[in-house]
Kinemage of the C-alpha trace (Angstrom):
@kinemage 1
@onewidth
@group {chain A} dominant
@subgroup {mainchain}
@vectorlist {calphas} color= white
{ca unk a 1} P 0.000 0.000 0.000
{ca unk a 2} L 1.413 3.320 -1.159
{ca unk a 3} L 1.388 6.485 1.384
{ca unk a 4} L -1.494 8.002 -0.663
{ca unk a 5} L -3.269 4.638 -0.125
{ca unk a 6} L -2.594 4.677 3.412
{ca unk a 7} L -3.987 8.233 3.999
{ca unk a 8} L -7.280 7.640 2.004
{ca unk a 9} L -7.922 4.433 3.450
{ca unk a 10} L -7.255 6.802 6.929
{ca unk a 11} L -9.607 9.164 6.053
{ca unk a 12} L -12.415 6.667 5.025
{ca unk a 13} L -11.999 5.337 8.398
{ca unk a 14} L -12.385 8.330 10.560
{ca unk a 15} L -15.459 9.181 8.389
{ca unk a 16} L -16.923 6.115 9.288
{ca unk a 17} L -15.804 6.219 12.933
{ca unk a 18} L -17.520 9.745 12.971
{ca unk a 19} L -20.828 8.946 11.757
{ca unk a 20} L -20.256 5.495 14.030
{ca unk a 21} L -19.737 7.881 17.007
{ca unk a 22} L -22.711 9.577 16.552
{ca unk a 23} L -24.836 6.103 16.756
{ca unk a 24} L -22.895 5.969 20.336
{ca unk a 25} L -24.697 9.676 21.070
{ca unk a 26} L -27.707 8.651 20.753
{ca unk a 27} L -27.323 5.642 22.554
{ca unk a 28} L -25.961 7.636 25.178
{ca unk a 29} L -28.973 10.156 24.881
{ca unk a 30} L -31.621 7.292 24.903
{ca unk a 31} L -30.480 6.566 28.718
{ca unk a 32} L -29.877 10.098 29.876
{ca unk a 33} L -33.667 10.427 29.337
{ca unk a 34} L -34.831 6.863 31.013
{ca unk a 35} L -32.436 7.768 33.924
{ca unk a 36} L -33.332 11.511 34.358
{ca unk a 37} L -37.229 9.838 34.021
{ca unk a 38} L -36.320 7.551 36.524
{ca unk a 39} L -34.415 10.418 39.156
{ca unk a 40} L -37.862 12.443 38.333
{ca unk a 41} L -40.695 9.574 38.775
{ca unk a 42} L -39.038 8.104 41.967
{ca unk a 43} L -38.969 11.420 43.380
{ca unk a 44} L -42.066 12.329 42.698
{ca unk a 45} L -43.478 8.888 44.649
{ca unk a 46} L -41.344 9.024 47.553
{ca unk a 47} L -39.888 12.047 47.880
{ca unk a 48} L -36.798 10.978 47.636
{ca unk a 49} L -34.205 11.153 44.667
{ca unk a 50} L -32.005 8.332 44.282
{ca unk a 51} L -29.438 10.496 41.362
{ca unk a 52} L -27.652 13.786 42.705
{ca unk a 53} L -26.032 14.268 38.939
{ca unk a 54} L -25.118 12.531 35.673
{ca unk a 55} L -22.572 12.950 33.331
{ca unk a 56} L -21.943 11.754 30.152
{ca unk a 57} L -19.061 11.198 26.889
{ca unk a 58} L -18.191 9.836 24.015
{ca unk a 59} L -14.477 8.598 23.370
{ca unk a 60} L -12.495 10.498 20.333
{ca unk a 61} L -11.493 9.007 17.579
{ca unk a 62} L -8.374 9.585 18.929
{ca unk a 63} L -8.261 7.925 21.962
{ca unk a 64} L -10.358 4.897 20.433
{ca unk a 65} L -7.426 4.616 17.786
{ca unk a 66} L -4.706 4.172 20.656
{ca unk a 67} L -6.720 2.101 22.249
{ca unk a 68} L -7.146 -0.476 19.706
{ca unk a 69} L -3.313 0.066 18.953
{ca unk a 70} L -2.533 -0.571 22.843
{ca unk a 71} L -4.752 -3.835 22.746
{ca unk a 72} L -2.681 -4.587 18.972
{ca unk a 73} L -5.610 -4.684 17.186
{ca unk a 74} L -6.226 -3.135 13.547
{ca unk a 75} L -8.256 -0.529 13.116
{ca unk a 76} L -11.395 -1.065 12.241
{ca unk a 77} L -15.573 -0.392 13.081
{ca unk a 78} L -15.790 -4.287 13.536
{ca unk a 79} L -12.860 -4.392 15.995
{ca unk a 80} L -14.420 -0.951 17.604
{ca unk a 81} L -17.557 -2.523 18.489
{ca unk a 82} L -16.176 -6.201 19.417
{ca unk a 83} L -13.359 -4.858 21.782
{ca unk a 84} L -14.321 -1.664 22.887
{ca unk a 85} L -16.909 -1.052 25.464
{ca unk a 86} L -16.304 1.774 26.619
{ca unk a 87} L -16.995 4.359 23.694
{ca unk a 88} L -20.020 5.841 25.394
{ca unk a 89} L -20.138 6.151 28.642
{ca unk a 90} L -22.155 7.718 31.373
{ca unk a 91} L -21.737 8.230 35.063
{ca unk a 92} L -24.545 8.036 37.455
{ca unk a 93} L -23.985 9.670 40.835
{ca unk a 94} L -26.462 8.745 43.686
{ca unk a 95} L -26.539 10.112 47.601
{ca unk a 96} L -26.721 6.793 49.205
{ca unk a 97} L -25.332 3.152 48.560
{ca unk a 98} L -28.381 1.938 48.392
{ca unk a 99} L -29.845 4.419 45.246
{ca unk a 100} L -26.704 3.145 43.544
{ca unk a 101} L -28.349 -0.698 43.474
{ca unk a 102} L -32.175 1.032 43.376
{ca unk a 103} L -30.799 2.039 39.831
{ca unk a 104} L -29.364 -0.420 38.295
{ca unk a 105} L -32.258 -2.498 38.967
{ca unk a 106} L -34.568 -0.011 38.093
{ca unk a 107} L -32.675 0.324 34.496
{ca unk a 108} L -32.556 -3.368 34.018
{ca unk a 109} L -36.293 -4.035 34.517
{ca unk a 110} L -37.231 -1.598 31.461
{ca unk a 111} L -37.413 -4.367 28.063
{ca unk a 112} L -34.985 -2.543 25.920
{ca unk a 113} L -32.137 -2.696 28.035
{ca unk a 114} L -29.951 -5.124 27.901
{ca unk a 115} L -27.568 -5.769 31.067
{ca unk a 116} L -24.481 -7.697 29.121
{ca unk a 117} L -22.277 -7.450 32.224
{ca unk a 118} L -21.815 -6.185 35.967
{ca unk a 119} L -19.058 -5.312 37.761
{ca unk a 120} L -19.800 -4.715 41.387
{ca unk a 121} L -16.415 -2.403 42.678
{ca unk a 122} L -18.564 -1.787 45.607
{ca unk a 123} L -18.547 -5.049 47.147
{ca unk a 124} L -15.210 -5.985 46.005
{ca unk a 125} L -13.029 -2.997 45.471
{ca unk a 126} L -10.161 -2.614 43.463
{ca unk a 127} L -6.476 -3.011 44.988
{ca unk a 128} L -6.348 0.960 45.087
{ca unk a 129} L -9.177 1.261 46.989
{ca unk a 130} L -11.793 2.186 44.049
{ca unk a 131} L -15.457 1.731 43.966
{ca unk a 132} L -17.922 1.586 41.810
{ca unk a 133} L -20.658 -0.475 40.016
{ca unk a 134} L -20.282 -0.936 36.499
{ca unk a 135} L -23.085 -1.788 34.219
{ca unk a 136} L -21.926 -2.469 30.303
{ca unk a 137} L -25.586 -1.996 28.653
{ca unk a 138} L -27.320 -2.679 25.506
{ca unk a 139} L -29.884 -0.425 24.136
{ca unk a 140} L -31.621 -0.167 20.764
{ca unk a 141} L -30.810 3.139 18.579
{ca unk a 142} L -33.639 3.525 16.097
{ca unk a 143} L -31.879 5.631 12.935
{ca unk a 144} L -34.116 6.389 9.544
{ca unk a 145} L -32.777 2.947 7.665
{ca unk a 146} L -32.189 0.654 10.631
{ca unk a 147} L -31.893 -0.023 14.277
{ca unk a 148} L -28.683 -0.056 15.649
{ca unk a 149} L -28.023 -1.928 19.418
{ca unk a 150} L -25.215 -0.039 21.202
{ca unk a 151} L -23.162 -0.812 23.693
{ca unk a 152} L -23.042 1.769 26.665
{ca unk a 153} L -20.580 1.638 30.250
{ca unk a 154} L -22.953 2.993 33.313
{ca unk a 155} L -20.479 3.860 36.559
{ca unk a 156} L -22.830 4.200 39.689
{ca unk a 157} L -21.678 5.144 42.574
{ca unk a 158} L -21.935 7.557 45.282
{ca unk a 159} L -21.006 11.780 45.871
{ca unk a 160} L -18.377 10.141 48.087
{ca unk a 161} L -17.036 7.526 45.565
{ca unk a 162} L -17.246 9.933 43.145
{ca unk a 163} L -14.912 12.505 44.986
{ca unk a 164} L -12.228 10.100 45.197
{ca unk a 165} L -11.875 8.946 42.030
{ca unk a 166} L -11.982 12.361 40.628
{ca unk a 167} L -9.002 13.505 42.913
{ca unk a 168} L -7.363 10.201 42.267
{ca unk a 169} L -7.523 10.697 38.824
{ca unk a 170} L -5.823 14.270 39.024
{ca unk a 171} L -3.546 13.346 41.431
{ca unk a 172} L -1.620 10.126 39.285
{ca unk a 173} L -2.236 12.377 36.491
{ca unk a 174} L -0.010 15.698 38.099
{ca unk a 175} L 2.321 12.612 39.326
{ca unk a 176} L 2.619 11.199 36.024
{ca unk a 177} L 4.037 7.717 37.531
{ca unk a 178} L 6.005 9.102 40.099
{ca unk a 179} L 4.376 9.026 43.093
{ca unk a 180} L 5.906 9.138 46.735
{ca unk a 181} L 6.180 5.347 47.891
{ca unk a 182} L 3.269 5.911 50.672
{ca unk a 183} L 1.026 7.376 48.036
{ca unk a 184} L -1.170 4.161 47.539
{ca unk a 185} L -1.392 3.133 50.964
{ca unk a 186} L -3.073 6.963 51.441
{ca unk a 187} L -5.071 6.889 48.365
{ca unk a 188} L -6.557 3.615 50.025
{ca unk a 189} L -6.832 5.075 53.572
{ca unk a 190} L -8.704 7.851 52.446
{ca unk a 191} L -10.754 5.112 50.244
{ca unk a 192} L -11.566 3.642 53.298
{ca unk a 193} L -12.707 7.159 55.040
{ca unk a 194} L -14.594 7.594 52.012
{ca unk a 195} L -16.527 4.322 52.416
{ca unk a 196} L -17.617 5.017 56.265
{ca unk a 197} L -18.803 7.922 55.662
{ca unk a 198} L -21.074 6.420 53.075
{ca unk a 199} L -22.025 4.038 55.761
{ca unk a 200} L -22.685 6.122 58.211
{ca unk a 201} L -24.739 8.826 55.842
{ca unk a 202} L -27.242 5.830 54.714
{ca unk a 203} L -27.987 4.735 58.466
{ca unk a 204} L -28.629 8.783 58.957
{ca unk a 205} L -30.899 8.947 56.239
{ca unk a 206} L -32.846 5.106 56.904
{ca unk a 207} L -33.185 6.430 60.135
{ca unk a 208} L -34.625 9.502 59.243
{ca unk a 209} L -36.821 7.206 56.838
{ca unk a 210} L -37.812 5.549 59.517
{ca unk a 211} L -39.216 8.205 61.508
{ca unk a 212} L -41.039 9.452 58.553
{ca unk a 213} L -43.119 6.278 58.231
């Protein structure tokens, strides 16, 4: 394949990635409105919502392309769609523990969602002291010549959760790989904090519950 080759074929493929990108959109924009449905209707019936915020994205072509390349796969909308999950993704932030599960079930009960797999970081955290539940959904895309079933990433978790991992993330980002030796063992310390005050925030609020009823 000649240079010229190489940069047509690359521009065919980040036209198609583009348009594909778009299908992720919509799949992403499908569940923004069941979830902010959801955060509305529950609320309504027992004044109480179970979302504080959402958040949503779709990858770049960029970072999709150095993904695939990382993983030593070619480049292609086949491989995209086979070995990529996390194109579109969302983030669901709840007050309590408890609204993070209330969610995901909620979600999973409606027919055109499809649950393909769950990752519970919440019960079994990761090494660093993340946590998180992770939903990889399935949800139908109607476009004006077909129907299209994409493939969305859901992170639940709560304001607290949600608080580390942001600072986390900036922190190993500033650091760049060169953390202090201790820094893990304090990233999971404070991942620990994190998680009591979860715990004790839900009994606060069952108890209030409680007294309500």
């Amino acid at each position: 394949m000649t240079v010229l080759d190489e940069v047509s074929h690359s521009a065919a493929l980040l036209r198609t990635l583009q348009r594909e990108l778009m299908v992720y959109k919509f799949g992403i924009d499908e569940l923004m409105t069941k979830l902010r449905i959801l955060s509305e209707e529950f609320d309504f019936a027992n004044q109480h919502d179970p979302i504080e915020h959402l958040a949503s994205r779709v990858k770049s072509p960029e970072a999709i392309l150095d993904k695939l390349a990382r993983k030593g796969i070619e480049p292609s909308i086949e491989a995209i769609r086979e070995h990529i999950e996390d194109v579109a993704g969302i983030r669901v932030v709840c007050p309590f523990v408890p609204d993070v599960y209330l969610v995901a079930e909620m979600l999973g009960r409606q027919d055109d969602v499809e649950i393909v797999r769950t990752k519970d970081y919440i019960a079994a955290p990761k090494p660093n002291g993340y946590r998180s539940l992770h939903l990889i959904v399935r949800i139908p895309v109607f476009l004006s010549d077909r129907v299209e079933r994409v493939k969305v990433e859901i992170q639940m978790r709560t304001v607290g959760m949600d608080f580390w991992a942001a600072v986390e993330h900036k922190l190993f980002y500033k650091y760049a790989g060169t953390a202090p030796a201790d820094f893990a063992d304090e990233l999971r310390a404070a991942a620990e904090t994190a998680a009591d005050l979860d715990a004790r925030m839900t009994a606060l609020h069952q108890r209030l519950q409680g007294g309500q009823s």
